[in-house]
C-alpha positions as CSV (number, residue, x, y, z in Angstrom):
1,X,0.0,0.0,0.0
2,X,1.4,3.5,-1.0
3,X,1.6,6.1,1.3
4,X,0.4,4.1,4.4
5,X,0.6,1.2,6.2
6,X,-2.0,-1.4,6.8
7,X,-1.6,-0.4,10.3
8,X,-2.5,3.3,10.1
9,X,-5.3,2.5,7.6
10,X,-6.8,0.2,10.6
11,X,-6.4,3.5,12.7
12,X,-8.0,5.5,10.1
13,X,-11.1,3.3,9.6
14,X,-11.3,2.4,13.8
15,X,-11.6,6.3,14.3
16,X,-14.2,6.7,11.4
17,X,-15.9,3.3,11.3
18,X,-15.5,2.2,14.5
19,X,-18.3,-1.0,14.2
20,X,-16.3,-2.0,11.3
21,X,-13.9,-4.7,12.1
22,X,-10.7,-4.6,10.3
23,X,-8.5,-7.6,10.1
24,X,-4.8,-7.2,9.8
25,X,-2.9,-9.3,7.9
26,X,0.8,-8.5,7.0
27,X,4.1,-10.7,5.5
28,X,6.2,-8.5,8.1
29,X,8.1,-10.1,10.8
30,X,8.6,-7.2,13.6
31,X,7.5,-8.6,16.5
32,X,6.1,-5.0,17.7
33,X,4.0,-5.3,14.4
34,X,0.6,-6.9,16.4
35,X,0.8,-5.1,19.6
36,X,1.0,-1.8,17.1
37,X,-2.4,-3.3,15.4
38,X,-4.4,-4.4,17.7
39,X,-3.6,-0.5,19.6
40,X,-4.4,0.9,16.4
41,X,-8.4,-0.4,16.5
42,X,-7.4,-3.6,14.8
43,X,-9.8,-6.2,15.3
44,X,-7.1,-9.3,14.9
45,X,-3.7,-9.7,13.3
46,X,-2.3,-12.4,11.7
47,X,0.6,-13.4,9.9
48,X,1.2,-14.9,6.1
49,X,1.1,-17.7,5.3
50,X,-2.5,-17.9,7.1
51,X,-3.8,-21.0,8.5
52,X,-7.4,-21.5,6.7
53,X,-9.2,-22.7,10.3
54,X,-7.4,-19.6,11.9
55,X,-8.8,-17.2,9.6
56,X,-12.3,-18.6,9.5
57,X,-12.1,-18.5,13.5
58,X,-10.9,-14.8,13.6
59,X,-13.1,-13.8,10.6
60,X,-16.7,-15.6,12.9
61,X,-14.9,-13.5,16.1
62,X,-14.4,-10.1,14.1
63,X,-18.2,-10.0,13.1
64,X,-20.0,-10.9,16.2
65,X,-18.7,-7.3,17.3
């Protein structure tokens, strides 16, 4: 993504959209990386390559917000 990170867009659409749930999901290996999302209104985070029953879990938890 140009110009921003997935990180400040979840801070961008937490402050704007705040029943939307955003979902994280990055190739990056900083360990600060989730603690960073999750502050910045971040409904999960999770690292590629994504486990398929992970996702489906975290996508179920994200929209019963």
């Amino acid at each position: 993504m140009r110009g921003m990170s997935g990180i400040e867009l979840a801070a961008i659409i937490a402050a704007e959209h705040n029943a939307l749930p955003v979902i994280v999901i990055t190739a990056r290996s900083e360990p600060e990386l989730e603690e960073k999302a999750i502050e910045s209104g971040a409904a999960c985070f999770l690292r590629k390559p994504i486990d398929a029953e992970l996702l489906v879990t975290k996508l179920s938890a994200a929209l019963q917000v």
